[in-house]
LOROKOL-387064 format. One record per residue (C-alpha): x, z, y; residue in three letters. Coordinates in steps of 0.5 Angstrom, whole numbers, plus 2048, in hexadecimal, padded with zeros to 3 digits. Layout:
X,Z,Y,ALA
...
This chain:
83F,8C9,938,UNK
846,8CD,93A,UNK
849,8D3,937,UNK
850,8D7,93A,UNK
854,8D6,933,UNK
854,8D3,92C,UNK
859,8D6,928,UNK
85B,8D1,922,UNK
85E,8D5,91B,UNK
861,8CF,918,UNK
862,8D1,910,UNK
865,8CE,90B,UNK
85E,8CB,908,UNK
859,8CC,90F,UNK
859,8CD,915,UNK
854,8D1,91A,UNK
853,8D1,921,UNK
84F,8D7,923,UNK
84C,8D7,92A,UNK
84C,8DC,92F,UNK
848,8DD,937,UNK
848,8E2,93C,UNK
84F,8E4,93A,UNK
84F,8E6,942,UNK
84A,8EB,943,UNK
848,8F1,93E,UNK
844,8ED,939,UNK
848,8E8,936,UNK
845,8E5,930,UNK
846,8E2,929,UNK
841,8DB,92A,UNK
842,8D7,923,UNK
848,8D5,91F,UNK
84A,8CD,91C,UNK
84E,8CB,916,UNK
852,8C5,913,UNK
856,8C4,90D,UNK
85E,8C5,910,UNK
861,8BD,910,UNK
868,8BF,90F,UNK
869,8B9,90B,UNK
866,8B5,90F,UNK
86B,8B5,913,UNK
868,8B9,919,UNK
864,8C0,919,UNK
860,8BE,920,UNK
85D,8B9,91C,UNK
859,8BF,917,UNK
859,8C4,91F,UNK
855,8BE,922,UNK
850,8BE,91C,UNK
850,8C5,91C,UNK
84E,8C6,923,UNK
848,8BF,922,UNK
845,8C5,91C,UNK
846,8CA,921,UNK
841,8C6,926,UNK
83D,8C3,921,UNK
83C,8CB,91F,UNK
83A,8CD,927,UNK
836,8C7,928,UNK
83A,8C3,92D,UNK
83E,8BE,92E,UNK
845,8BD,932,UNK
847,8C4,932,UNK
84C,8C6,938,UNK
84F,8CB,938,UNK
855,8CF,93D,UNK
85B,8CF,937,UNK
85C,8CF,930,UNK
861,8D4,92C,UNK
863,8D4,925,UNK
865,8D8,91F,UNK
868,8D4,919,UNK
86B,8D5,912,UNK
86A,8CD,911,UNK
870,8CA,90F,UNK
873,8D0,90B,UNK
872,8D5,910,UNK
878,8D8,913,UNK
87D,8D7,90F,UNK
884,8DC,90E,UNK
88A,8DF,90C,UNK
88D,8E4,90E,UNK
894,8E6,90D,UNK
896,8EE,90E,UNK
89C,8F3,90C,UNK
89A,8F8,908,UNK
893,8F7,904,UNK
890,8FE,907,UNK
893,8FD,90D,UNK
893,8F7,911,UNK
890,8F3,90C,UNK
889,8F7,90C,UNK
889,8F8,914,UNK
88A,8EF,914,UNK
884,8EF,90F,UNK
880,8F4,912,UNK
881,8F0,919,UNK
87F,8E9,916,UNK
879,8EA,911,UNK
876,8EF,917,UNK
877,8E9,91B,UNK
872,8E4,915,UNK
878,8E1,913,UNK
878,8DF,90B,UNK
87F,8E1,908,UNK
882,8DC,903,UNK
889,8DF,903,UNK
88C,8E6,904,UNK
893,8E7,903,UNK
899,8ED,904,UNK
8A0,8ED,906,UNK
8A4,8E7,906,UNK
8A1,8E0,904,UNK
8A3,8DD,8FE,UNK
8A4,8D4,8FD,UNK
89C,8D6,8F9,UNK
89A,8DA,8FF,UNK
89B,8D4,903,UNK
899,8CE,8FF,UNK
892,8D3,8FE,UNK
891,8D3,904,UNK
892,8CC,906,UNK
88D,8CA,900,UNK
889,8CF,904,UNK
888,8CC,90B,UNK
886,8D1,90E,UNK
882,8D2,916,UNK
887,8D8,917,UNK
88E,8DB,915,UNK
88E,8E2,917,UNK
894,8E5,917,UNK
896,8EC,917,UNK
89B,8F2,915,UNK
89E,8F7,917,UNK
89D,8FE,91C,UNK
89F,8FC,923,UNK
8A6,8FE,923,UNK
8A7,8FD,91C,UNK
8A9,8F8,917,UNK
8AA,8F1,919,UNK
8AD,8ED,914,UNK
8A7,8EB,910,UNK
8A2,8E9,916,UNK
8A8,8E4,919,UNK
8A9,8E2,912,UNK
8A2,8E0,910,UNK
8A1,8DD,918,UNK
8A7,8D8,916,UNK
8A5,8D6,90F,UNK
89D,8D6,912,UNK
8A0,8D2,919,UNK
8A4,8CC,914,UNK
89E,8CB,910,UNK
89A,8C4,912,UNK
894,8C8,913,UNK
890,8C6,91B,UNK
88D,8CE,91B,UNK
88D,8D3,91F,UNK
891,8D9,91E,UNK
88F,8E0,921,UNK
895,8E5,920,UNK
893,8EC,920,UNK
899,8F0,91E,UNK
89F,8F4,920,UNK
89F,8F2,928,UNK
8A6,8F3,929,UNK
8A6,8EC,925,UNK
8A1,8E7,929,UNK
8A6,8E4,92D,UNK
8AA,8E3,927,UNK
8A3,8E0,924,UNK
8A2,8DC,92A,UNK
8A9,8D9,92B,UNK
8A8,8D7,923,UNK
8A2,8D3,923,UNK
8A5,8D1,92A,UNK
8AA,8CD,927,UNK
8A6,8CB,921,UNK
8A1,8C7,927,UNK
89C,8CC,925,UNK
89B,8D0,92B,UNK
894,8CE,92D,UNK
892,8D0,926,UNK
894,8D8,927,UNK
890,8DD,929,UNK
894,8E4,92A,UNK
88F,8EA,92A,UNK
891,8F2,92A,UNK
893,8F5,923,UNK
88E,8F6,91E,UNK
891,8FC,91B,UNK
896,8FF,921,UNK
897,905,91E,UNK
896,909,917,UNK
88F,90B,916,UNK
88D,907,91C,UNK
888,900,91C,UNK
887,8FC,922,UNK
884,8F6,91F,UNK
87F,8F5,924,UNK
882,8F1,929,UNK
885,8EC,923,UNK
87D,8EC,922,UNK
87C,8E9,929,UNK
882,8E4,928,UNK
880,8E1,921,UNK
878,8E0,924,UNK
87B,8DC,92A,UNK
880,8D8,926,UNK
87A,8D7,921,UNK
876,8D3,928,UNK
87D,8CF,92A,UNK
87E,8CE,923,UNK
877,8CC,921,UNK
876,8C5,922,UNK
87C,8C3,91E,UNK
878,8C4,918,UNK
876,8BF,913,UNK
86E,8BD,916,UNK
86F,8C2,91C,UNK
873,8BD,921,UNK
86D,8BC,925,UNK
86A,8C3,925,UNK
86D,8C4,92C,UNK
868,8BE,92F,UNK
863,8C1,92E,UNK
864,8C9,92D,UNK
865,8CB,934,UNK
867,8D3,933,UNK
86B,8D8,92E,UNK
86C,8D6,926,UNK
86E,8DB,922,UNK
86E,8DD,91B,UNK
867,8DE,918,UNK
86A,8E5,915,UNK
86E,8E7,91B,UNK
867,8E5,91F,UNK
864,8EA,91A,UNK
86A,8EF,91B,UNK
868,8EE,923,UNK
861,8F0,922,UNK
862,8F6,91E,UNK
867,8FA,924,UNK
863,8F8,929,UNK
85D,8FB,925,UNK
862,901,923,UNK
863,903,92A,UNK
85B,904,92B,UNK
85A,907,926,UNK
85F,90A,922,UNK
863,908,91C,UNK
861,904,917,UNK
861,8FF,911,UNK
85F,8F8,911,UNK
85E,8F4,90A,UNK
85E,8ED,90A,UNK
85D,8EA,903,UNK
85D,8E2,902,UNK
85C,8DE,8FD,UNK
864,8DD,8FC,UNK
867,8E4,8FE,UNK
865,8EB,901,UNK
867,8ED,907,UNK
868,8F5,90B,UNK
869,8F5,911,UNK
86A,8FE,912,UNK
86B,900,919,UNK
86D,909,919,UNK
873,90C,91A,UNK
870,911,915,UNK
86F,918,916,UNK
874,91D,918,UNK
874,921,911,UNK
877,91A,90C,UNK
87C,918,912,UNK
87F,91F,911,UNK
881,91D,90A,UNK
880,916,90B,UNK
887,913,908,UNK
888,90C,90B,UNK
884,909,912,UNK
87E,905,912,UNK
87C,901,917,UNK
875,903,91B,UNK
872,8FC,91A,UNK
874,8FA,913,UNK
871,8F3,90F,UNK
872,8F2,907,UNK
86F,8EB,904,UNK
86E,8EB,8FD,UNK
86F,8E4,8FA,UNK
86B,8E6,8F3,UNK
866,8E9,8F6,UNK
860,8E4,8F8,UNK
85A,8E2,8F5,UNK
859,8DC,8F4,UNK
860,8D8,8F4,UNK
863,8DE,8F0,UNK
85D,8E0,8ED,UNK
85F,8E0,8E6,UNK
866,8E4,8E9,UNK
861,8EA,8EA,UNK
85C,8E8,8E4,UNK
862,8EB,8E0,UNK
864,8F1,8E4,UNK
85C,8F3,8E2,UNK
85D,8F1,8DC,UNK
859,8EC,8D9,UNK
854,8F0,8D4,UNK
854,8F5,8D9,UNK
851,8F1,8DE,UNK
84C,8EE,8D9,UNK
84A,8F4,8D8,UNK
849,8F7,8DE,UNK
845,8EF,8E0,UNK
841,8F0,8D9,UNK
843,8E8,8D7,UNK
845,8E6,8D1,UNK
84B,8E3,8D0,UNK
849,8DC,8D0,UNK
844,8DE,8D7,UNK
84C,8E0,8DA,UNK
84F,8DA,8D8,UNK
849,8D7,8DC,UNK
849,8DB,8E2,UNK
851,8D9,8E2,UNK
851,8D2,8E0,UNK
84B,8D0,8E6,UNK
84E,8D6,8EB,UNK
84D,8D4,8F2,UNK
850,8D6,8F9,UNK
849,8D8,8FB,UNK
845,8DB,8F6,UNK
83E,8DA,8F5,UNK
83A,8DE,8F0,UNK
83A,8E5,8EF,UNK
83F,8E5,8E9,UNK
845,8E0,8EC,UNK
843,8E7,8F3,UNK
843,8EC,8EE,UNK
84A,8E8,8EB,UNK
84D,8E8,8F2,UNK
84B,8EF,8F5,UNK
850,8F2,8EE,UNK
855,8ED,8F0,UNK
855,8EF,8F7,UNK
855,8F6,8F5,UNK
85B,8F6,8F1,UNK
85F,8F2,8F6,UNK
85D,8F8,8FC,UNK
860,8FD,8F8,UNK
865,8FA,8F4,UNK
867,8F7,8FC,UNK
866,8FE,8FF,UNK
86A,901,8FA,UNK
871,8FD,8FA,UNK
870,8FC,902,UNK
86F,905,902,UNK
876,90A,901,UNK
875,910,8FC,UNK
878,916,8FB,UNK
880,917,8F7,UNK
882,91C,8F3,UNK
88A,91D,8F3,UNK
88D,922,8EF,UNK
894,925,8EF,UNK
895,92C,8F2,UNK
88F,92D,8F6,UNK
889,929,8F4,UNK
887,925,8FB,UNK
880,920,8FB,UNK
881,91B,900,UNK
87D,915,903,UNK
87F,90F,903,UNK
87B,908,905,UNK
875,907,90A,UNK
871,90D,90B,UNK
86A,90B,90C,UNK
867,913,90B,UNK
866,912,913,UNK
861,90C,912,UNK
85A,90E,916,UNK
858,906,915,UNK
859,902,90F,UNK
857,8FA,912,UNK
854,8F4,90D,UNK
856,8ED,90F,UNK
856,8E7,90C,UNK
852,8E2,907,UNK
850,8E8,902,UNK
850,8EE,907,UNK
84C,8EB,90B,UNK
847,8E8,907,UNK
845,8EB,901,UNK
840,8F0,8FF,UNK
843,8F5,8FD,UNK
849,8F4,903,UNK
849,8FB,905,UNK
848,900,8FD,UNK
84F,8FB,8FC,UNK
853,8FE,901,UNK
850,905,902,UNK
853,906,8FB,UNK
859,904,8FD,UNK
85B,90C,8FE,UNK
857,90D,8F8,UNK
85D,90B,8F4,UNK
863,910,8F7,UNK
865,915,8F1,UNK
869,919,8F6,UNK
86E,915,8F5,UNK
86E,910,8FA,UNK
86C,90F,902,UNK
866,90D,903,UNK
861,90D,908,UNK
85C,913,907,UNK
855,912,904,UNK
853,915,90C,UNK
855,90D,90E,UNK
850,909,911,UNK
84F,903,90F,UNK
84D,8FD,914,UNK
84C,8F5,912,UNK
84E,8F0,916,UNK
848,8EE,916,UNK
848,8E6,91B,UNK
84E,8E5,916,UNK
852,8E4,91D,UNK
858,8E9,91C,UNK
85E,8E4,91D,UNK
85A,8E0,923,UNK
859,8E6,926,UNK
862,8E9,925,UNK
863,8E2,928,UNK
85E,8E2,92E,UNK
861,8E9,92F,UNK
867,8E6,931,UNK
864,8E3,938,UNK
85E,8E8,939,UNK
85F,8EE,935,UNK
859,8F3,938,UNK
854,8ED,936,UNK
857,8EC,92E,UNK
857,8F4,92D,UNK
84F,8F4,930,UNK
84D,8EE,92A,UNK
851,8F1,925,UNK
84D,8F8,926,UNK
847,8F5,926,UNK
849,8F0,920,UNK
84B,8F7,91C,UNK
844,8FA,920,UNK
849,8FF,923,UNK
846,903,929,UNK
């Protein structure tokens, strides 16, 4: 048997391998999935990628599997790990953020203005994939950006560099790395924030995902990814954030929930509406990703179990104290009885909103000689879709009463989807194999995912 294309999504614990036909006619299809433990420590992550693609053969019934190429997502290995070092935190420092969490990366260190000696020493502890640099609107300061470039040039990291700052300094940038015998490891790309009030985040986005793939493979367990992952390899959470914007220009804005054992993550694509960007007080980017590192729920459960609150929860479960204790001491990544269901659906309802409510701006009040009430943050009030992806969100029973509550929680004061929404779930649990796909056959990966999210 022969298929177009597997797309691999190498996790930090496993990896998938999804397969796809028909990706050259009007009906392509989602045939059968595969998994495997991911065999980082194991030195090499093909190891897990090849048992996962004999499950997905002994799943299909067949043997000797061919297939025309292989592509991959891949949080294994730490993910996309970065820093990103700015001028002014609400300026420059917030566009480079937005840029490099909208591109899936895992952000380990943020800084403003200069370096200190604990800043470097930070960040070599860090190790990171990719150092971010900004600073600066164009024709602006200069002084920090050039600063920070030649403290970052001299420290004795192999790692790829990307300047999106002033662009009156990337010579200056380019000259400095030069001398420092860093050249091929610098990358310059247009200002993330060129002007006041404006963001241009998209093009350091593309960058980050390239440099990801180049950079890929030097990655503990991941050096012979490329003997057998024949096309693109992007982030997992930037696959997603590809899917979510192709899946926007379709069918308009939308607000993609992902909650994972470890972190909830949302993907929002809107330019929000033309009532709130009047009185909105700084920009936001249209696709905008937050991850929440406190928020899973089976790796930070007991984090989420204490923002419910323990009797709460026990009275809302109708379990003794000792029956909690149970339930908490056995809890497993995938639930089995109704009550360890139950138990999680509450999670994971605490989890959307508490996620959907950091990810979404509010309104302010000022008060001085006139009283003016101003937004600030992403607004969501745009949203027509509200996607569920993920283990939990795709899975449980109660997947789609958990984020048609999401708007539910707005007391008035926050810029959340409005309870008109729709809610769809992506049901083949394929959303990041579809983003990546999307990068070598766009117009198939919007089809499956409509037809995922039984969208007509």
């Amino acid at each position: 048997m022969k298929v177009d294309i597997l797309v691999a999504e190498i996790g930090s614990t496993t990896t998938v391998v999804n397969a796809f036909v028909g990706l050259d006619t009007k009906d392509p299809h989602f045939i059968g999935q595969g998994q495997w433990k991911t065999t980082v420590l194991e030195g090499d992550v093909n190891i897990g990628l090849a048992n996962a693609i004999k499950d997905l053969e002994a799943n299909l019934e067949v043997e000797g599997l061919e297939y025309g190429n292989l592509l991959a997502t891949s949080s294994a290995a730490g993910g996309l790990k970065m820093t990103v070092h700015g001028l002014v935190y609400d300026m420059t420092v917030k566009a480079a953020k937005e840029a490099a969490l909208g591109a899936g990366a895992n952000l380990h260190m943020v800084t403003s203005g200069r370096l200190r000696r604990t800043d470097l020493q930070k960040l070599q502890d860090i190790s990171p994939n990719i150092i971010l640099i900004a600073g600066g609107v164009d024709y602006g300061e200069r002084d920090t950006a050039i600063y920070n470039a030649e403290a970052i040039a001299k420290l004795p990291l192999d790692v790829p560099v990307i300047y999106g700052g002033n662009i009156e300094n990337q010579e200056e940038i380019r000259l400095i790395f030069k001398e420092q015998g860093k050249e091929e490891l610098l990358y310059l790309v247009d200002n993330v924030y060129p002007k006041i009030d404006t963001l241009n985040v998209e093009p350091t986005r593309r960058v980050i995902q390239d440099v990801f793939e180049e950079h890929i493979v030097h990655a503990p367990g991941m050096s012979h990814v490329r003997d057998i992952v024949s096309g693109p390899i992007i982030p997992t959470p930037g696959a997603v954030m590809e899917a979510s914007k192709i899946l926007k220009e379709e069918i308009g804005d939308l607000v993609t929930i992902d909650v994972g054992g470890a972190t909830t993550d949302i993907h929002s694509v809107t330019a929000g509406t033309e009532e709130v960007n009047k009185i909105l007080l700084d920009p936001e980017p249209e696709a905008k990703r937050t991850v929440e590192g406190d928020l899973g729920v089976y790796v930070n459960m007991l984090n989420v179990v204490e923002m419910i609150g323990r009797e709460k929860l026990e009275e809302e479960l109708s379990l003794t104290v000792d029956k909690m204790d149970e339930l908490m001491l056995e809890y497993r990544a995938i639930p089995k009885t109704t009550k360890e269901l139950e138990f999680v659906e509450r999670l994971t309802k605490e989890a959307v909103e508490v996620s959907a409510n950091r990810h979404a701006g509010g309104f302010r009040t000022y008060f001085g000689g006139t009283t003016r009430t101003l937004a600030v943050g992403k607004d969501l009030t745009g949203v027509k879709w509200i996607v569920g992806t993920g283990g939990a969100l795709t899975r449980l029973p109660a997947r789609r009463e958990i984020l048609a509550r999401m708007p539910l929680t707005n007391k008035g004061d926050k810029l959340l989807p409005t309870a008109e929404a729709k809610i769809v779930i992506d049901n083949d649990y394929i959303m990041a194999s579809l983003g990546v796909l999307s990068k070598v056959n766009k117009e198939a990966a919007l089809l499956l995912l409509k037809r995922s999210l039984e969208i007509d």
